[in-house]
C-alpha positions in Angstrom: -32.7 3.3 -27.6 -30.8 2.2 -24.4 -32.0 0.8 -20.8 -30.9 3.9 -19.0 -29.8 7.8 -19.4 -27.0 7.0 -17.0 -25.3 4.6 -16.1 -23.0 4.4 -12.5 -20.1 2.4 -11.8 -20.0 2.2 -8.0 -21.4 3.7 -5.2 -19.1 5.1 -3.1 -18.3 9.0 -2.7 -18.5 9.5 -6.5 -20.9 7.4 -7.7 -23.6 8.0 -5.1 -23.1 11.5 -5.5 -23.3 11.5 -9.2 -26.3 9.1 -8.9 -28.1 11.2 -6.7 -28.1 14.3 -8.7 -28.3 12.9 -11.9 -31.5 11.3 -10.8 -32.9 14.6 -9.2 -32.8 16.0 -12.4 -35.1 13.4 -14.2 -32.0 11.2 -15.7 -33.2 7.3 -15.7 -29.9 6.0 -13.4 -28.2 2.6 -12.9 -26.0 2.1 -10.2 -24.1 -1.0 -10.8 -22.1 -2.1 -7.0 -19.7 -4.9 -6.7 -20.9 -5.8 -2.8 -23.4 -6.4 -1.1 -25.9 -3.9 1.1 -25.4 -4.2 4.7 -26.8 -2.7 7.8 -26.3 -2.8 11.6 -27.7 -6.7 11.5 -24.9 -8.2 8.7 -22.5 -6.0 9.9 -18.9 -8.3 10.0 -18.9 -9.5 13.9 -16.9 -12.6 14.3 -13.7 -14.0 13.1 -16.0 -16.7 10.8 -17.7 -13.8 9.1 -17.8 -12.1 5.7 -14.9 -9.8 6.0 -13.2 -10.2 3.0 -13.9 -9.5 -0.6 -11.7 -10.9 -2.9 -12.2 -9.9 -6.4 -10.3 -13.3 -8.1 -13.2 -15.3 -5.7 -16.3 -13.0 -4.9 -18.6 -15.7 -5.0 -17.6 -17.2 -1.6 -16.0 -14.0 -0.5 -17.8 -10.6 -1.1 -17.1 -9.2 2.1 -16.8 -6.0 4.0 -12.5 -5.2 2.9 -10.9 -5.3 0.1 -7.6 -5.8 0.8 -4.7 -5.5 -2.6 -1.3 -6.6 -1.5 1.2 -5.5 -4.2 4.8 -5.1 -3.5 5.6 -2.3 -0.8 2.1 -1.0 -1.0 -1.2 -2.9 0.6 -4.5 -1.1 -0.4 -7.8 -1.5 1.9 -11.1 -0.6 0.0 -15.3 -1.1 1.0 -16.9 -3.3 -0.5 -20.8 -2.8 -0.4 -23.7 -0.2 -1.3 -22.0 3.2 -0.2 -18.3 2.0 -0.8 -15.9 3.4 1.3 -18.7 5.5 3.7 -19.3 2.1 5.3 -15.4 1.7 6.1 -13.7 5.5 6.6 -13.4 7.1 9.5 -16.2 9.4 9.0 -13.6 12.6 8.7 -15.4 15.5 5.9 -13.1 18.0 5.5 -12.0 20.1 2.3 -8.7 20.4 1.2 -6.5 23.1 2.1 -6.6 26.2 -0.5 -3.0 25.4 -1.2 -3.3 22.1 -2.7 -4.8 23.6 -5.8 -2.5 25.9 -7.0 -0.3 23.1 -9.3 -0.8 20.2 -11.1 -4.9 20.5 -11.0 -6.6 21.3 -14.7 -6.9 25.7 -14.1 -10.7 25.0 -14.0 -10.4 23.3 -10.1 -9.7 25.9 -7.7 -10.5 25.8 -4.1 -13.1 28.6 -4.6 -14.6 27.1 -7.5 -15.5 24.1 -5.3 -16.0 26.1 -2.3 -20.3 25.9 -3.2 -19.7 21.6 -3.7 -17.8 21.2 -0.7 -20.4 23.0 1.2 -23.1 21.0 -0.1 -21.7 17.7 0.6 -21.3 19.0 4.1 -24.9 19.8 4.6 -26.0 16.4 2.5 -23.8 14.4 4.9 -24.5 16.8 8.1 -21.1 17.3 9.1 -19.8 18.5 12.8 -17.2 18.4 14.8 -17.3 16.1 18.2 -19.2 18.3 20.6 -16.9 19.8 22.9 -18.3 18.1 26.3 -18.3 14.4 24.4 -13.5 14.5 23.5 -12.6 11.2 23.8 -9.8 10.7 25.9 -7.4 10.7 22.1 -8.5 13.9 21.3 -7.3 15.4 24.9 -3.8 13.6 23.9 -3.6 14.8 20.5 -4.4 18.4 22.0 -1.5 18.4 24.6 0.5 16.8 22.6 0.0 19.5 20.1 0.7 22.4 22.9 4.1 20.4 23.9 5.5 20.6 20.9 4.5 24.3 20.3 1.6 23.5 17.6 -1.0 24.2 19.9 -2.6 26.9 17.1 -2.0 23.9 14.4 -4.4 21.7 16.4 -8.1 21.4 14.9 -11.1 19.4 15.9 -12.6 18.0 12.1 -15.7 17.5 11.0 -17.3 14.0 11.2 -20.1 12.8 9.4 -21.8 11.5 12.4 -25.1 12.3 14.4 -24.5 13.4 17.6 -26.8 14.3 20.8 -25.4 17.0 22.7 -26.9 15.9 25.7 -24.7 12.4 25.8 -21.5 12.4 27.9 -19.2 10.3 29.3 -20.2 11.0 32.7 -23.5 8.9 31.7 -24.3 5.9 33.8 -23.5 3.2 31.2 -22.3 6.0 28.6 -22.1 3.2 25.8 -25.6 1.7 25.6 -26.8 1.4 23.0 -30.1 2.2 24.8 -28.5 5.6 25.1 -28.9 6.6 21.3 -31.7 8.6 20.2 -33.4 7.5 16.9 -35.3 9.4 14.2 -35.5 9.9 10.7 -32.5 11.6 9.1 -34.6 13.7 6.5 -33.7 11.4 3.9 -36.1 8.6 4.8 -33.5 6.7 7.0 -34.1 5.8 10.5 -30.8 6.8 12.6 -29.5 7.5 16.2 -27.2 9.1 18.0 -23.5 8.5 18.5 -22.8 6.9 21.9 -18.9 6.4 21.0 -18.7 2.5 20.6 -15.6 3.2 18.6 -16.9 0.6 15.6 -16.8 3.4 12.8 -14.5 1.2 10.8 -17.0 -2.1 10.8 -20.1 -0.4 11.1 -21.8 1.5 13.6 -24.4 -0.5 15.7 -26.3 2.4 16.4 -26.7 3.9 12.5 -25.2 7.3 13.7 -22.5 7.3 10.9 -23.9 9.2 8.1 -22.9 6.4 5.6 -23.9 7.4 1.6 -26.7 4.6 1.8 -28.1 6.7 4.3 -28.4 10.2 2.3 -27.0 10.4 -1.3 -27.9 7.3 -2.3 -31.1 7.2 -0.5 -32.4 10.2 -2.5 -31.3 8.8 -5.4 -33.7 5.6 -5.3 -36.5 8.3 -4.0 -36.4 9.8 -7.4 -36.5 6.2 -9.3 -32.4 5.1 -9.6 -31.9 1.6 -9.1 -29.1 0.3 -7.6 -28.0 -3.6 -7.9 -25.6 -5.0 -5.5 -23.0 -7.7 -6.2 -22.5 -6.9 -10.2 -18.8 -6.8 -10.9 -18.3 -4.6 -14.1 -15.8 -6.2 -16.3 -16.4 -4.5 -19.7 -17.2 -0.8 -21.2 -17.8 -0.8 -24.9 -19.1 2.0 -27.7 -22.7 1.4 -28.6 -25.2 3.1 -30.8 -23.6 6.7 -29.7 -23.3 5.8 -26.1 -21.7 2.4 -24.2 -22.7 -1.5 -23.6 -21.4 -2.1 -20.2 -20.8 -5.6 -19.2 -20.9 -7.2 -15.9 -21.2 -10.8 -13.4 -24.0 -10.7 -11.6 -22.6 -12.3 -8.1 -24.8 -15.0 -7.2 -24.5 -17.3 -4.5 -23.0 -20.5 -6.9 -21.8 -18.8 -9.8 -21.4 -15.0 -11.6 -23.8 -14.7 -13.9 -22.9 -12.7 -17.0 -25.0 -9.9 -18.3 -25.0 -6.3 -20.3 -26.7 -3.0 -19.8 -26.8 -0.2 -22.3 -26.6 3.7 -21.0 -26.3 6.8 -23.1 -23.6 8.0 -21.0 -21.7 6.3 -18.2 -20.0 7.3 -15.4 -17.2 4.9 -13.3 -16.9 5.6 -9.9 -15.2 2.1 -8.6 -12.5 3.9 -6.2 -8.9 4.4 -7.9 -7.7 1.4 -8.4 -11.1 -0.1 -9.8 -11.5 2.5 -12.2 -8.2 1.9 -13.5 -8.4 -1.5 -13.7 -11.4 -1.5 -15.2 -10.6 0.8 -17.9 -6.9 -1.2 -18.2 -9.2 -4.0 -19.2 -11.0 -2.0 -21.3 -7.7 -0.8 -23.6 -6.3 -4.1 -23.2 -9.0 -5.9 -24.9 -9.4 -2.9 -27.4 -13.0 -1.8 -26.7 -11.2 1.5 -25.6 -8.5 1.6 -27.5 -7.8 5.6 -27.8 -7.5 5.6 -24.0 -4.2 8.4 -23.2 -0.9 6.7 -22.6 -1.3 8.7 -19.0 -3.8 6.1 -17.9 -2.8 4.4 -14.2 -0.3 6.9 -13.9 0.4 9.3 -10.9 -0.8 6.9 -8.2 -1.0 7.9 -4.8 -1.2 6.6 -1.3 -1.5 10.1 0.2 0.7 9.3 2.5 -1.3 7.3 4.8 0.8 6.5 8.0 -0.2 4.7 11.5 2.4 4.8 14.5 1.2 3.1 18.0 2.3 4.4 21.2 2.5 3.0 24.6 1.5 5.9 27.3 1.8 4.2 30.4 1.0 7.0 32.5 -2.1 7.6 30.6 -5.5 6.4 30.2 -6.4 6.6 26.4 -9.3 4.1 25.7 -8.7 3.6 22.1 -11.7 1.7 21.6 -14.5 4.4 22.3 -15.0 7.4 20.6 -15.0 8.0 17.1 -12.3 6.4 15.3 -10.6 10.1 14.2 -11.6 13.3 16.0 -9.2 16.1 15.3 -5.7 16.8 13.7 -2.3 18.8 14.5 -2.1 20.5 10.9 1.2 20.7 9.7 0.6 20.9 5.9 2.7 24.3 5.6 6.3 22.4 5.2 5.4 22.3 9.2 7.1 18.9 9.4 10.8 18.6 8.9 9.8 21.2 6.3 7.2 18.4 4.5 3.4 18.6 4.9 2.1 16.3 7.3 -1.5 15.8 8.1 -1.6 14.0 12.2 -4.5 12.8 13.6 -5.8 10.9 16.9 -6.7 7.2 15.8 -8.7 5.0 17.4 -9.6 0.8 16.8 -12.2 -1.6 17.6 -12.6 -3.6 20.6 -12.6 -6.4 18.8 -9.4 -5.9 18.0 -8.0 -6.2 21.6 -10.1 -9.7 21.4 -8.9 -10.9 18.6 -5.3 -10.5 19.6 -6.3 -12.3 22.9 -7.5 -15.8 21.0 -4.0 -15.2 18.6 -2.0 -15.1 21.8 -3.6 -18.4 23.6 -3.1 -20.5 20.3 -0.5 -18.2 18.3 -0.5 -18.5 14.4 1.8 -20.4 12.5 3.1 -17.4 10.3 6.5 -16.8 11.5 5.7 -13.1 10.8 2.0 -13.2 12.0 3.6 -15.1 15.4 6.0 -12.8 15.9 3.6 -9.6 16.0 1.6 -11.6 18.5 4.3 -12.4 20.8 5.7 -9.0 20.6 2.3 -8.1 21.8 1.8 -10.2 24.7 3.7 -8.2 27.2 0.6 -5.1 26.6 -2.3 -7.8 26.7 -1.3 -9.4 29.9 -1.2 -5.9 31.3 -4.0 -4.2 29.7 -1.9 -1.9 27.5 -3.2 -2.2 24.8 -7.1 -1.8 25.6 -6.1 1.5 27.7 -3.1 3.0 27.2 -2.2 2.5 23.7 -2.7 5.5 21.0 -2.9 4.9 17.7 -1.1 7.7 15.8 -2.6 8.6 12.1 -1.3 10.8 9.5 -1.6 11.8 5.9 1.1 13.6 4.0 1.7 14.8 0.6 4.0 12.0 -1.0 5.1 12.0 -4.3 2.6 10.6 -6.4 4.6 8.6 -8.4 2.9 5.3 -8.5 2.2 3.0 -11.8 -1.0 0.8 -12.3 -0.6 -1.7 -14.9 -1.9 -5.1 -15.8 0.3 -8.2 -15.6 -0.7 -11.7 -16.7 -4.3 -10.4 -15.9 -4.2 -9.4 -12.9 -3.3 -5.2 -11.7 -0.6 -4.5 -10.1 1.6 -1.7 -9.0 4.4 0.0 -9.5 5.5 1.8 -6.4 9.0 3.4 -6.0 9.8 4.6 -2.2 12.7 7.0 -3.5 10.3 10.3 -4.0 8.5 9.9 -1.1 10.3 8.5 1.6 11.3 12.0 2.6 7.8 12.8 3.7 7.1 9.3 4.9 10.4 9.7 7.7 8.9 13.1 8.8 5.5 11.6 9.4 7.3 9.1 11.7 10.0 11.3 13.3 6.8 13.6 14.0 4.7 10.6 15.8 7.5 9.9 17.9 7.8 13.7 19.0 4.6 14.2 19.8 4.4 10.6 21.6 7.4 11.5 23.7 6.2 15.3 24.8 3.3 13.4 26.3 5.2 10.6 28.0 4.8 8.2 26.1 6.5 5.3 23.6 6.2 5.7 19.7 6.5 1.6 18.0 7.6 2.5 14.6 5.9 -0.6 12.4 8.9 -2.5 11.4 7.3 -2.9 8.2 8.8 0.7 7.6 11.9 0.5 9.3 13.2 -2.7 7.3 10.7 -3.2 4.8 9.7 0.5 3.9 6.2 -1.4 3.2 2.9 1.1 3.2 -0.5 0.7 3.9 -3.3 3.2 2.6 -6.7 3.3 2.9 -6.7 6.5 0.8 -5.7 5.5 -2.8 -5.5 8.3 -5.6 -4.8 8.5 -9.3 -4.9 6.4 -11.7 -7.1 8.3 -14.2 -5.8 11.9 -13.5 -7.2 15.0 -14.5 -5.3 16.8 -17.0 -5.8 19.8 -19.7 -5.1 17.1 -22.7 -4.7 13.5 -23.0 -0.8 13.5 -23.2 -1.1 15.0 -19.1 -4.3 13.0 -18.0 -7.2 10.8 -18.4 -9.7 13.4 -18.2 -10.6 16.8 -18.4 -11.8 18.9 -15.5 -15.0 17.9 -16.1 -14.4 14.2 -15.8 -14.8 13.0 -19.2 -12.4 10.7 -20.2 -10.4 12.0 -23.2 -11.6 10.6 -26.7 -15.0 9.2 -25.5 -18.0 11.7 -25.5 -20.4 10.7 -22.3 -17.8 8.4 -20.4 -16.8 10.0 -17.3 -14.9 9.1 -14.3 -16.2 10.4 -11.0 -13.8 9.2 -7.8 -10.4 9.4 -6.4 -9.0 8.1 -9.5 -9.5 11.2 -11.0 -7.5 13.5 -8.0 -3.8 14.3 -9.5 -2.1 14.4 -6.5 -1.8 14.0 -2.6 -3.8 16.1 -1.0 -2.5 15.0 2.8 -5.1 14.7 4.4 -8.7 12.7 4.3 -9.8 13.1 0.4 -13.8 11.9 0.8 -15.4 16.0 0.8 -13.0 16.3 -2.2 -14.0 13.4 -4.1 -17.9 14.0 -3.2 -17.1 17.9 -4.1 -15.2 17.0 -7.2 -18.5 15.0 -8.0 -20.7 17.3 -7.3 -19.2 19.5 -9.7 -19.1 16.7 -12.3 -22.4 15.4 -12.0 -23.9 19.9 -12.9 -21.3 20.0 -15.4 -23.3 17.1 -17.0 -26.7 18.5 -16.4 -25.7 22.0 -17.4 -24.8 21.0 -21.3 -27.9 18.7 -21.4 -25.6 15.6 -21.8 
């Protein structure tokens, strides 16, 4: 007898899909989260807030960012009941057709997904900025785009936002929020319309992001799941033909230790907590037939951000939403490499924050350098107005290593492969900067560090047709343990260049009928 049918490991764009349908169809469902649940009154506001989560302390910091700093790589995760929903930048696009025809298991095709992908759009109620409501970044992005002769490359994406296509800029006091409309969002959420505050990446003041506590996971409690916030899973074992999983519950002086049983369980903790959790798992031999394959193939998917100075130019970072559109150059249309650019936008915060840094600079040599470099733009309002925030996605290599050492993951990550693709992401910011008068500011962390940042981690628990090529199979189960299942971008086996949340969710989808289908 166990406490649940199914157990979930997360709640981001795998486990609150997996949750939600598994629940629809009459499974009992735990959803186990490491964070907390926030909403537009704890949403991370000042400097002394909870921003951080840091797994070695989550008492005193379980936070909004997850932040994993390993040599040449930095990772940035959610942390909280919808995991990464409450931090992306709302883009829900599939992946191209191309990206399936190598190193995917034959079963995942872009057709075969094509019925997933489409119902993650409607769950999440996808569209495109309304036409009358481009942000100033998305005018740049399109002239840039028709300066440098992509102009039938350039494509407006679709954001999982609410709009009103009444709202424009033109607006007396566009940004109000007194100027979103609220109703319920058929999922028995109460939501508004966007108004372009540009906070997509903290949380949305208004509720217009369509964030998986809003939808997915919200039908999932309708139909009796029950999801617990701050338990970190630290333990997966065999039990009575399906799995003990162990946990600390996060309490505000100590973790509590507890167990669940489940007859089947799926992890959905984002790639590198899947992979570190079933590291842990091999490591202290309660999954010891785990394939040799496991935390191998890691990707950054070639996450890249340029600023630009455009002088000339009013771009207004700070409103809109934080990505709009995209010049698509994923046909070798980049220095022959595929290269997903996209407009980027930033908080106003962060214009604020830089302001205090500047009157009483920080003691980091680094961190004071970055700040002084920057005071030129503050005292002249560059950096509010005219600065654009160049974002890509590429296919890199896909070569990264997960591993444990003295307890604690850590990467593996060799430049070689991949710094190909990373140049001709940055030799194609500075094109389309200069065709459009303005300044590309390469980070230096590239040019004499070769130092990444992602927010879109991969791999780790690839798919694969046996377990000497992967973790799991197409369907998600993890070679060599009946009912154990990984459901996230730890499963994806390569970059796909461009924003990987519709695949994941799609890829879940899929997983979550497979599972219902054979009556597991």
């Amino acid at each position: 007898m166990f406490d649940f049918d199914a157990l979930v490991i997360g709640s981001g764009f795998g486990g609150a899909v997996s949750s939600c349908r598994l629940a629809e169809n009459r499974y009992s469902v735990l959803v186990l989260e490491r964070g907390r649940r926030w909403d537009p009154t704890t949403f991370p506001r000042k400097p002394e807030d909870p921003w951080v989560f840091d797994p070695a302390n989550p008492v005193t910091r379980n936070g909004w960012f997850d932040f994993r700093i390993f040599r040449h790589m930095t990772v940035v995760q959610g942390a909280g009941v919808g995991g990464g929903s409450l931090v992306y930048a709302n883009i829900s696009i599939p992946a191209k057709k191309a990206t399936f025809d190598s190193d995917w298991p034959v079963e995942i095709t872009f057709d075969e997904l094509g019925d997933h992908y489409a119902r993650v759009g409607k769950m999440l109620n996808v569209s495109p900025v309304p036409p009358t409501q481009w942000p100033e970044r998305t005018k740049l992005l399109k002239d840039a785009a028709s300066n440098a002769g992509f102009s039938d490359k350039f494509e407006p994406l679709e954001l999982a936002v609410t709009f009103d296509k009444d709202w424009n800029y033109q607006l007396s006091n566009p940004h109000a929020v007194a100027r979103s409309i609220t109703s319920d969002n058929g999922h028995g959420k109460m939501q508004g319309t966007c108004v372009h505050l540009g906070n997509c990446d903290i949380g949305c003041d208004v509720n217009a992001r369509n964030t998986l506590d809003l939808n997915y996971l919200a039908d999932a409690e309708k139909h009796g799941a029950e999801i617990r916030p701050l338990h970190l899973v630290n333990g997966i074992e065999p039990h009575d033909g399906g799995y003990r999983v162990r946990f600390n519950r996060i309490d505000s002086q100590a973790m509590v230790p507890g167990a669940v049983t489940a007859r089947l369980v799926i992890i959905a903790a984002g790639s590198l907590g899947s992979t570190e959790l079933l590291l842990r798992c091999r490591e202290s031999n309660t999954l010891p037939a785990l394939s040799p394959r496991l935390g191998m193939g890691w990707s950054s998917n070639g996450d890249f951000l340029t600023p630009a100075i455009h002088p000339f130019r009013h771009v207004d970072p700070s409103h809109g939403p934080t990505i709009t559109a995209a010049i698509n150059l994923l046909d070798h249309g980049a220095d022959g490499q595929d290269v997903f650019i996209e407009d980027g936008g930033f908080p106003n915060m962060l214009d604020n924050l830089l302001r205090r840094q500047a009157a009483n600079p920080p003691t980091d040599p680094f961190a004071r350098t970055i700040v002084e470099s920057l005071r030129p733009l503050l005292a002249a309002n560059l950096l509010t107005d005219h600065v654009m925030p160049w974002f890509a996605q590429a296919r890199d290599a896909a070569d990264g290593r997960l591993f444990l050492n003295n307890g604690r993951l850590d990467m593996q990550w060799d430049i070689a492969k991949s710094k190909e693709t990373i140049d001709a992401v940055v030799h194609m910011h500075q094109r389309l900067a200069a065709v459009t008068q303005g300044m590309a500011l390469t980070p230096l962390t590239w040019t004499a560090t070769h130092d990444l940042i992602t927010p879109h981690p991969l791999g780790g628990c690839n798919m694969g047709r046996t377990a000497a090529e992967g973790v799991v199979a197409h369907n998600g189960e993890v070679f060599g343990y009946r009912n154990l299942f990984v459901a996230d971008g730890a499963i994806v086996p390569k970059a796909i260049g461009l924003n990987p949340s519709r695949t994941i969710a799609a890829l879940a989808e899929r997983i979550a009928a497979l599972i219902v289908a054979a009556g597991r």
